[in-house]
N, CA, C and O atoms as a CHARMM CRD file, in Angstrom:
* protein
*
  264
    1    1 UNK  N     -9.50900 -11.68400   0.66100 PROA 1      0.00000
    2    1 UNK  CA    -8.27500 -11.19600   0.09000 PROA 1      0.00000
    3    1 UNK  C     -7.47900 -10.40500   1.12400 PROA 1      0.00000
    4    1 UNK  O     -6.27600 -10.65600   1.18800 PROA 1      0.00000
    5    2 UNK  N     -7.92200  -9.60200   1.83800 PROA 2      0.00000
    6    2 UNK  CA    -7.41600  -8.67100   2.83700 PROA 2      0.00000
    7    2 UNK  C     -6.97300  -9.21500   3.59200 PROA 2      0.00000
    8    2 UNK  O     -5.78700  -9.23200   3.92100 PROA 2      0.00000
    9    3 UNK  N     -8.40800 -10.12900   4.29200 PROA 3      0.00000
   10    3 UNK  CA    -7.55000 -11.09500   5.27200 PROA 3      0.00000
   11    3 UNK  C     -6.66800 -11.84000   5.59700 PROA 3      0.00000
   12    3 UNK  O     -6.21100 -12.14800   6.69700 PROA 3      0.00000
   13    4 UNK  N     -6.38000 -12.19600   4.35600 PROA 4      0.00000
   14    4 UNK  CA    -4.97700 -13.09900   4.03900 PROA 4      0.00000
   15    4 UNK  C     -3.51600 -12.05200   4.23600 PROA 4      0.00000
   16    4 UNK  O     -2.44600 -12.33200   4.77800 PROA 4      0.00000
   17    5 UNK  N     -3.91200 -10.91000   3.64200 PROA 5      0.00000
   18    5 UNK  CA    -2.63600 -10.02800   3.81700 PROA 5      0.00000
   19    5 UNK  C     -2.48800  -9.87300   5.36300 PROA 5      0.00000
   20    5 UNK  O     -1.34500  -9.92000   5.81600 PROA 5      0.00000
   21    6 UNK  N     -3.40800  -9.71500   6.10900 PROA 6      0.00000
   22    6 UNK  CA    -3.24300  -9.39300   7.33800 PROA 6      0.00000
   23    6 UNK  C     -2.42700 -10.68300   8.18000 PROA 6      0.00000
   24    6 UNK  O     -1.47700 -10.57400   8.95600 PROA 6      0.00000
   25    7 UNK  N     -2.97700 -11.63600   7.84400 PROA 7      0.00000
   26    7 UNK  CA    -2.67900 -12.94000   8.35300 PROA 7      0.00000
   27    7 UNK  C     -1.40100 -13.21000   7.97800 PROA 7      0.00000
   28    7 UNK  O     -0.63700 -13.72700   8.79300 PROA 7      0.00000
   29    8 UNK  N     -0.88000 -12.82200   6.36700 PROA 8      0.00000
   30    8 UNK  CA     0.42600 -12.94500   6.02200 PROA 8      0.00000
   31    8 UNK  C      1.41400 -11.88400   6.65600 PROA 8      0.00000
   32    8 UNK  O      2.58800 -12.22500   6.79800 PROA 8      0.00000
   33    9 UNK  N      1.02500 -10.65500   7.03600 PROA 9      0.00000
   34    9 UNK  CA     2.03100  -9.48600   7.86800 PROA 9      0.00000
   35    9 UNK  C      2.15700 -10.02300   8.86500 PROA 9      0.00000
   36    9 UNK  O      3.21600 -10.50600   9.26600 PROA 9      0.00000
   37   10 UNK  N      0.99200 -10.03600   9.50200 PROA 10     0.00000
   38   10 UNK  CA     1.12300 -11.09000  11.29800 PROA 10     0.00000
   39   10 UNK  C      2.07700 -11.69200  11.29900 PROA 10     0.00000
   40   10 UNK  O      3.06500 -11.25600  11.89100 PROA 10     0.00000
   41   11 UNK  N      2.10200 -12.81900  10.67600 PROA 11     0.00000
   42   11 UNK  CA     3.01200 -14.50600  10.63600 PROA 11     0.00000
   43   11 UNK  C      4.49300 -13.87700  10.17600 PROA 11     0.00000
   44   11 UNK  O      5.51300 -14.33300  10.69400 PROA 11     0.00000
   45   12 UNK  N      4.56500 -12.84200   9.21000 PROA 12     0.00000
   46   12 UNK  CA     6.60200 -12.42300   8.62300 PROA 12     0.00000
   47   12 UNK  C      6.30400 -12.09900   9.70100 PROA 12     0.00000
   48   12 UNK  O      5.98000 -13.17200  10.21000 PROA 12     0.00000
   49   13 UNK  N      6.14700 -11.13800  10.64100 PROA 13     0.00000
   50   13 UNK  CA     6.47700 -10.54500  11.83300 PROA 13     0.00000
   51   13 UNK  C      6.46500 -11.28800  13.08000 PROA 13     0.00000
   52   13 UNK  O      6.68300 -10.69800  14.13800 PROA 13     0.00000
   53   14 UNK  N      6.16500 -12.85900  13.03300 PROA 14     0.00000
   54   14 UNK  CA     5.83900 -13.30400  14.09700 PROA 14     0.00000
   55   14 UNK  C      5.46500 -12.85100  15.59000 PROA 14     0.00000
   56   14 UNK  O      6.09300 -12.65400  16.63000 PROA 14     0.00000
   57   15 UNK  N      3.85100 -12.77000  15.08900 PROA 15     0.00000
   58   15 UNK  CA     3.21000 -11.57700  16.08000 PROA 15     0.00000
   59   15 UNK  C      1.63400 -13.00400  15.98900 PROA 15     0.00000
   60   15 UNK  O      1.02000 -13.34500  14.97800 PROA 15     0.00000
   61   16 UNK  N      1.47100 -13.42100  17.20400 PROA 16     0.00000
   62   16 UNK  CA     0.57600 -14.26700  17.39100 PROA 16     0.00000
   63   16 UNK  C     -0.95400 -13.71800  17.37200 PROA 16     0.00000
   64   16 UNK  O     -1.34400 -12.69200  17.93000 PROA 16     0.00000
   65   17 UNK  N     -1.71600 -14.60400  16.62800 PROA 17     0.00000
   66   17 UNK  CA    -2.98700 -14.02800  16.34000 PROA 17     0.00000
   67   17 UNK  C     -4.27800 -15.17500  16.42400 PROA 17     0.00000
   68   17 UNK  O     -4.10800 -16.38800  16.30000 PROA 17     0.00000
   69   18 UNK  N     -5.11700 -14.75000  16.57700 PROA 18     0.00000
   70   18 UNK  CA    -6.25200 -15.41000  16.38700 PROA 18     0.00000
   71   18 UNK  C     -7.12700 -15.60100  15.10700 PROA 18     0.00000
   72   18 UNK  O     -7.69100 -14.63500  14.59200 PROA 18     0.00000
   73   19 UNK  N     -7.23400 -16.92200  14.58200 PROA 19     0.00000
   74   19 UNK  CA    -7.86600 -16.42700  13.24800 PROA 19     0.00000
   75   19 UNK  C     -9.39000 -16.99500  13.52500 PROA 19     0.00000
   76   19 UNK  O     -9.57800 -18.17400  13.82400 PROA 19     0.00000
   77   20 UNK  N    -10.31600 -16.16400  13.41200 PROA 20     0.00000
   78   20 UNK  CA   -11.60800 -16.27200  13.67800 PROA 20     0.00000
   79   20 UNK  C    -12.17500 -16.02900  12.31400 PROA 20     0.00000
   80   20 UNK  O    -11.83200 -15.07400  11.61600 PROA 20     0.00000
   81   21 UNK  N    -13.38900 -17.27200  11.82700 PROA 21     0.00000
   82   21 UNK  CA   -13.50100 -17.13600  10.73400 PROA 21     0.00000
   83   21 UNK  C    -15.75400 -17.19000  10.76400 PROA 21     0.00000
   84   21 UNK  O    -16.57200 -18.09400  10.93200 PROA 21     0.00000
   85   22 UNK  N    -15.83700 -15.92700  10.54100 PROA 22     0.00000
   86   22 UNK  CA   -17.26700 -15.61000  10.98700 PROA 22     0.00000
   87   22 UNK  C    -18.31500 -16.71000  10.00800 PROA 22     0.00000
   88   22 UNK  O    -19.40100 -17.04000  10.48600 PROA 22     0.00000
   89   23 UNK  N    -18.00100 -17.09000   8.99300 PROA 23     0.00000
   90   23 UNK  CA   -18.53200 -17.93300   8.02000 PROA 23     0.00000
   91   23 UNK  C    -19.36500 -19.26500   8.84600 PROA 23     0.00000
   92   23 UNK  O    -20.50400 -19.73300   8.83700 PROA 23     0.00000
   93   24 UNK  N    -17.84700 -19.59600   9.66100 PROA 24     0.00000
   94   24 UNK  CA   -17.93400 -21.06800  10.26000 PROA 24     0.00000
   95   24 UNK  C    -18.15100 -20.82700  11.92200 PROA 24     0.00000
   96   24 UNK  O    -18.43500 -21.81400  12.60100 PROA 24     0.00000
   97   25 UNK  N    -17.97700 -19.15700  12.73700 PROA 25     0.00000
   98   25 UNK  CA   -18.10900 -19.53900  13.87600 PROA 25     0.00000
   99   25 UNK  C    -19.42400 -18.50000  14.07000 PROA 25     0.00000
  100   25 UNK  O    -19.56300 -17.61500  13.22500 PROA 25     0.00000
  101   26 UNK  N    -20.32400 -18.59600  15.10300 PROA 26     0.00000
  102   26 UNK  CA   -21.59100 -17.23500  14.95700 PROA 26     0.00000
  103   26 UNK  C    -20.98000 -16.97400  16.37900 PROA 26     0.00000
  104   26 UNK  O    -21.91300 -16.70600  17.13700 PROA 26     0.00000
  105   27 UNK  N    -19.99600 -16.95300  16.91400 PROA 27     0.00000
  106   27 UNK  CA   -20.21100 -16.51300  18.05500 PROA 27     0.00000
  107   27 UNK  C    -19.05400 -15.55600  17.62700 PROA 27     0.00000
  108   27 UNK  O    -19.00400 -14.44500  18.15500 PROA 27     0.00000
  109   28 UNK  N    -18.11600 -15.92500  16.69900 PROA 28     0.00000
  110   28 UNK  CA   -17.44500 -14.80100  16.23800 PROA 28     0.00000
  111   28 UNK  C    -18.02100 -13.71700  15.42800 PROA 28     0.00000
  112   28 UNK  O    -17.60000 -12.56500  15.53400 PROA 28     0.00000
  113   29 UNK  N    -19.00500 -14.05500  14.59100 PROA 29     0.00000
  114   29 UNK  CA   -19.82700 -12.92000  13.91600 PROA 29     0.00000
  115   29 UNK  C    -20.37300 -12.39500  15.30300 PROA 29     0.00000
  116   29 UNK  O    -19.76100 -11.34200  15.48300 PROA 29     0.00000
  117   30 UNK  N    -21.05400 -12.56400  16.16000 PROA 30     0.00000
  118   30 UNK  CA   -21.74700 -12.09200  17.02000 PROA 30     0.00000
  119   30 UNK  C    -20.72500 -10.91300  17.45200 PROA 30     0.00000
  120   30 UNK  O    -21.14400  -9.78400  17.70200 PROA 30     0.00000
  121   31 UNK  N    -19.25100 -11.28200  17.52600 PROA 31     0.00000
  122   31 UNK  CA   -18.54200 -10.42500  18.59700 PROA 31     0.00000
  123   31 UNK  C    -18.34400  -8.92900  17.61100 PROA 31     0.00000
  124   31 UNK  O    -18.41200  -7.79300  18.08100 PROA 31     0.00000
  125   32 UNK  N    -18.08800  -9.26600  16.15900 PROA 32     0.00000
  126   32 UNK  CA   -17.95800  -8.36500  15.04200 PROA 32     0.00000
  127   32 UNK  C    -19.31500  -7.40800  15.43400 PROA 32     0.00000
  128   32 UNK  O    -19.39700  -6.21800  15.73800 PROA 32     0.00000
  129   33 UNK  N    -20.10000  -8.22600  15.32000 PROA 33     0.00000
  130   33 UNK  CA   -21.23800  -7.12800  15.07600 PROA 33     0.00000
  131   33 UNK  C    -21.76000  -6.58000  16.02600 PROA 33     0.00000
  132   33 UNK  O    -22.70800  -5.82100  15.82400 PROA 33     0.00000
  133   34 UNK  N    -21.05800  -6.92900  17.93300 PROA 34     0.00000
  134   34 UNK  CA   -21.18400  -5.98400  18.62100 PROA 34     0.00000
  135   34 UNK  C    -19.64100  -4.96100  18.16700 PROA 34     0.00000
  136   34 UNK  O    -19.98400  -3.86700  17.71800 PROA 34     0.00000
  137   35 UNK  N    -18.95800  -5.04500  18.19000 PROA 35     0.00000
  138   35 UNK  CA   -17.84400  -4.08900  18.04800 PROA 35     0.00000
  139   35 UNK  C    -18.62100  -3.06300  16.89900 PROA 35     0.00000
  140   35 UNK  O    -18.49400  -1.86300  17.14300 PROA 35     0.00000
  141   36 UNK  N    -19.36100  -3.40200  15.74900 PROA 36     0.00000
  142   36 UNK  CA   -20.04700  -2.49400  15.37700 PROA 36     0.00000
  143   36 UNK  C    -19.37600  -2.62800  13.82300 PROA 36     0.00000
  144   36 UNK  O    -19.30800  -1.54300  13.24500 PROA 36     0.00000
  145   37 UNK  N    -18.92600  -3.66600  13.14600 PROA 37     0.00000
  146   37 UNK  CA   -18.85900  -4.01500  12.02100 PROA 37     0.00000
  147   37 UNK  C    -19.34000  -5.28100  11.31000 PROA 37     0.00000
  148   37 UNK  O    -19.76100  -6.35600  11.73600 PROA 37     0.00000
  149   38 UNK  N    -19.13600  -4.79300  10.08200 PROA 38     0.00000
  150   38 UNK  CA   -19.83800  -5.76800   9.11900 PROA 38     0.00000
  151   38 UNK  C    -19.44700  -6.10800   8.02100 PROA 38     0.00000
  152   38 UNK  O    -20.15800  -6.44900   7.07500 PROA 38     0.00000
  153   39 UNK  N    -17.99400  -6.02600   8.06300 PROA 39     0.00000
  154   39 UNK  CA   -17.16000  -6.29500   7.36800 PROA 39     0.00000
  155   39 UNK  C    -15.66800  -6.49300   7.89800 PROA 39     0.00000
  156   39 UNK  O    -15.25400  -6.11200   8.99300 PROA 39     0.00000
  157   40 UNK  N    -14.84000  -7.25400   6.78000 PROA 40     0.00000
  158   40 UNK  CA   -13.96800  -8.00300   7.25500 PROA 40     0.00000
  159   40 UNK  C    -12.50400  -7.73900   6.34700 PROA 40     0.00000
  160   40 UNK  O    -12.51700  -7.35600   5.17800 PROA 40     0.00000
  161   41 UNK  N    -11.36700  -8.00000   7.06500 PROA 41     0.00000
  162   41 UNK  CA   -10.99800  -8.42200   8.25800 PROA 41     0.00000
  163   41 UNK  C    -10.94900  -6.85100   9.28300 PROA 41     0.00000
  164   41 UNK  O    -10.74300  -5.71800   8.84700 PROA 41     0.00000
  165   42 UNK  N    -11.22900  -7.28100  10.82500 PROA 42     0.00000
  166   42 UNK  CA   -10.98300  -6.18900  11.72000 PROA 42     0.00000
  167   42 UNK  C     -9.93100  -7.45200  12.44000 PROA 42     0.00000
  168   42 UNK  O    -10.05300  -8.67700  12.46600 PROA 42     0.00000
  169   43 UNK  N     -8.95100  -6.59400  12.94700 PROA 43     0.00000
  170   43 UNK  CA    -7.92600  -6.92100  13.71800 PROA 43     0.00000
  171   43 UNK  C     -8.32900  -5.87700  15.08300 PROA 43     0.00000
  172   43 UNK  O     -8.63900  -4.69400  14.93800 PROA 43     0.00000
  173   44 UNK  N     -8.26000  -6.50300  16.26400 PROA 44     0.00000
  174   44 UNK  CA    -8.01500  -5.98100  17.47300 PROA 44     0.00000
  175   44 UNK  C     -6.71500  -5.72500  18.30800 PROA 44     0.00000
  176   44 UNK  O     -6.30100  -6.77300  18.80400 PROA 44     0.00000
  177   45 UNK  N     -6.06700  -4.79000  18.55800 PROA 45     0.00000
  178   45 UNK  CA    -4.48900  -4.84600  19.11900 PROA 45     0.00000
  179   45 UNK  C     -5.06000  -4.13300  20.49500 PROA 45     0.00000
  180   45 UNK  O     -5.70100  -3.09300  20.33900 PROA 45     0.00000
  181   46 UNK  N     -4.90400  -4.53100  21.55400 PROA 46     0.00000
  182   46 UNK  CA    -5.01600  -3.78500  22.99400 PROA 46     0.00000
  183   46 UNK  C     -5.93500  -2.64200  22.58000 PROA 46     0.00000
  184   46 UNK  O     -5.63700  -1.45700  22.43000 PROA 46     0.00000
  185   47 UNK  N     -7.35100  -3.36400  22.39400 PROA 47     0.00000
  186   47 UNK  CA    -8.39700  -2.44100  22.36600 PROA 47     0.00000
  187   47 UNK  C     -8.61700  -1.61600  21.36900 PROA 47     0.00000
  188   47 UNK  O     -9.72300  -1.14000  21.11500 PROA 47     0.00000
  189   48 UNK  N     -7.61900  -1.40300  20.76500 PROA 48     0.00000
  190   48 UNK  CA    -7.40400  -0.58600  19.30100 PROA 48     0.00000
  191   48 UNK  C     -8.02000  -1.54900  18.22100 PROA 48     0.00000
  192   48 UNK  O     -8.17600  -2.75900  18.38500 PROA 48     0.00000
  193   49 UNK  N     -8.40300  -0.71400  16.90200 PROA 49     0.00000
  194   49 UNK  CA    -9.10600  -1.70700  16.13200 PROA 49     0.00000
  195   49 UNK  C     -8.60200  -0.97400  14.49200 PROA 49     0.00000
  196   49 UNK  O     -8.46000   0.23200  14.28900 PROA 49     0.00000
  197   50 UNK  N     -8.43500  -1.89200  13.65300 PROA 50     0.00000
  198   50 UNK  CA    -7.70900  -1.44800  12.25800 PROA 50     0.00000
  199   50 UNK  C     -8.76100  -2.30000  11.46900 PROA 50     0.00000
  200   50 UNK  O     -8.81600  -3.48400  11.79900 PROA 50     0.00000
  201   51 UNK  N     -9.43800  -1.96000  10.67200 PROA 51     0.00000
  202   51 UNK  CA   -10.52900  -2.31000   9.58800 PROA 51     0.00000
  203   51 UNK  C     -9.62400  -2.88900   8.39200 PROA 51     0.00000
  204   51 UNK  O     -8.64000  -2.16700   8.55200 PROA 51     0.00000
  205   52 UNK  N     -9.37700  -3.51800   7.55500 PROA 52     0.00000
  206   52 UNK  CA    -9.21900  -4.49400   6.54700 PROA 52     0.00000
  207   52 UNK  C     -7.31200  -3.78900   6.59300 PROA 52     0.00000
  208   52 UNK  O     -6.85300  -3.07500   7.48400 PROA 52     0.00000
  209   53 UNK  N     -6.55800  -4.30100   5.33200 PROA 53     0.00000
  210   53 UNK  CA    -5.34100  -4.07100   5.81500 PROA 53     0.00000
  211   53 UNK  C     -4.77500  -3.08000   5.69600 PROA 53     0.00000
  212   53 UNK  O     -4.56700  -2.63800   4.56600 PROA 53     0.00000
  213   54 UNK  N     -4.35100  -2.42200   6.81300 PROA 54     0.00000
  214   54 UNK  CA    -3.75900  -1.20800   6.98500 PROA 54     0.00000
  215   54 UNK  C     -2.22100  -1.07200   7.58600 PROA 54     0.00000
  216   54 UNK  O     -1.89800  -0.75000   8.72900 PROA 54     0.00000
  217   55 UNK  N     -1.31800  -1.43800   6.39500 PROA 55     0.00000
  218   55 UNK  CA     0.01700  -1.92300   7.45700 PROA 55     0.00000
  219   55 UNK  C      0.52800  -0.25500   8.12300 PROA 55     0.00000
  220   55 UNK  O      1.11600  -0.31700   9.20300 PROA 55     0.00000
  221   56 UNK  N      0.40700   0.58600   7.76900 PROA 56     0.00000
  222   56 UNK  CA     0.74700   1.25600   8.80600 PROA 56     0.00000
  223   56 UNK  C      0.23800   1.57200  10.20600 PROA 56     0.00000
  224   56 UNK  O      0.92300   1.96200  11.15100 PROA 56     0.00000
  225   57 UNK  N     -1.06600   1.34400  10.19000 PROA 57     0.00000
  226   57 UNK  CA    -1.55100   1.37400  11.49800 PROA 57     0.00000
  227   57 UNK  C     -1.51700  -0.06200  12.56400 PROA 57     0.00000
  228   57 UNK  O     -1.75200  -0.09000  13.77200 PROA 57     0.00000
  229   58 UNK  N     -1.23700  -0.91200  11.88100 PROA 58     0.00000
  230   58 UNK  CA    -1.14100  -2.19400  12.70400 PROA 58     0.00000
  231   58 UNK  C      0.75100  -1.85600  12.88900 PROA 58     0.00000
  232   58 UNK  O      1.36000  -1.50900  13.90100 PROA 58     0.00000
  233   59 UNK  N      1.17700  -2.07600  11.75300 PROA 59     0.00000
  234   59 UNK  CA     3.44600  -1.01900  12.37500 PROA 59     0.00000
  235   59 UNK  C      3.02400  -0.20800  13.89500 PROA 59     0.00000
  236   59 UNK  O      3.64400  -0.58100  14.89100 PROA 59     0.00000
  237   60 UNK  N      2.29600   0.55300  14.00500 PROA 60     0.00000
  238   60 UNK  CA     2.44200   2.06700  14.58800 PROA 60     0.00000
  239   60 UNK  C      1.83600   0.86700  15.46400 PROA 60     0.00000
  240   60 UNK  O      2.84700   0.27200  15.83800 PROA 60     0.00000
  241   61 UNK  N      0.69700   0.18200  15.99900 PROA 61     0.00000
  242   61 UNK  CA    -0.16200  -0.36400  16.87500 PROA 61     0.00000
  243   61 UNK  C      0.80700  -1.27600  17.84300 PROA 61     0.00000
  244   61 UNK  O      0.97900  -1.13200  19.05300 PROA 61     0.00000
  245   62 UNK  N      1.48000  -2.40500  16.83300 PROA 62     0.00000
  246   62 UNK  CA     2.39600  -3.13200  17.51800 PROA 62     0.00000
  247   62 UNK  C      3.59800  -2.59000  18.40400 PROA 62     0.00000
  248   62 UNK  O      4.14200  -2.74800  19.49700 PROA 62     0.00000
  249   63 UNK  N      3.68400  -1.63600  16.89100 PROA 63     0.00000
  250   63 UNK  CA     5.42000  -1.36200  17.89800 PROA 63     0.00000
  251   63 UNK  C      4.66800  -0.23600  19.19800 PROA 63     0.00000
  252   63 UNK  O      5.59800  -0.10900  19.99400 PROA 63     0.00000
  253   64 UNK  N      3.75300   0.39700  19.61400 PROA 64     0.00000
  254   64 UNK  CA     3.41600   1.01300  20.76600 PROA 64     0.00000
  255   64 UNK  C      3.31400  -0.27000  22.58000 PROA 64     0.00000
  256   64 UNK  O      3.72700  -0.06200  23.72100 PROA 64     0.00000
  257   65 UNK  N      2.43800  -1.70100  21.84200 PROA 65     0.00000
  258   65 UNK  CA     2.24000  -2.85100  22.34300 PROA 65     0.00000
  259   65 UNK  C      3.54000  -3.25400  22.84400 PROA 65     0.00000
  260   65 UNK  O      3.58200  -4.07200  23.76200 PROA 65     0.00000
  261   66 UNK  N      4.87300  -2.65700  22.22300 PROA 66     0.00000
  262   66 UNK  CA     5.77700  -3.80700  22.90000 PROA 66     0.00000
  263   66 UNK  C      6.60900  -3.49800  23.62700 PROA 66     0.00000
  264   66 UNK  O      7.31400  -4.35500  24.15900 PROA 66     0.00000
């Protein structure tokens, strides 16, 4: 559910993303569960990291990125 919101803010904002889907890839779970989660969605912005959807901190993340 989250993930979709995230995926849907991304795309209105046309802000390019990766959609990694841990179900179907283990090398993407692998990367989650070194970053040190276990739950979903985490978005990565230049090293910065926002846990399920948080539109103000991904606003504040991007607009610093550009």
């Amino acid at each position: 559910m989250f993930c979709d919101k995230v995926k849907e803010f991304l795309s209105q904002n046309k802000i390019e993303f990766t959609d990694r889907n841990i179900t179907a890839d283990a090398l993407a779970l692998a990367e989650l569960e070194k970053l040190g989660y276990m739950t979903t969605p985490v978005t990565v912005i230049d090293d910065k990291i926002v846990v399920g959807f948080d539109r103000d901190k991904l606003e504040k993340l991007l607009k610093a990125g550009q």
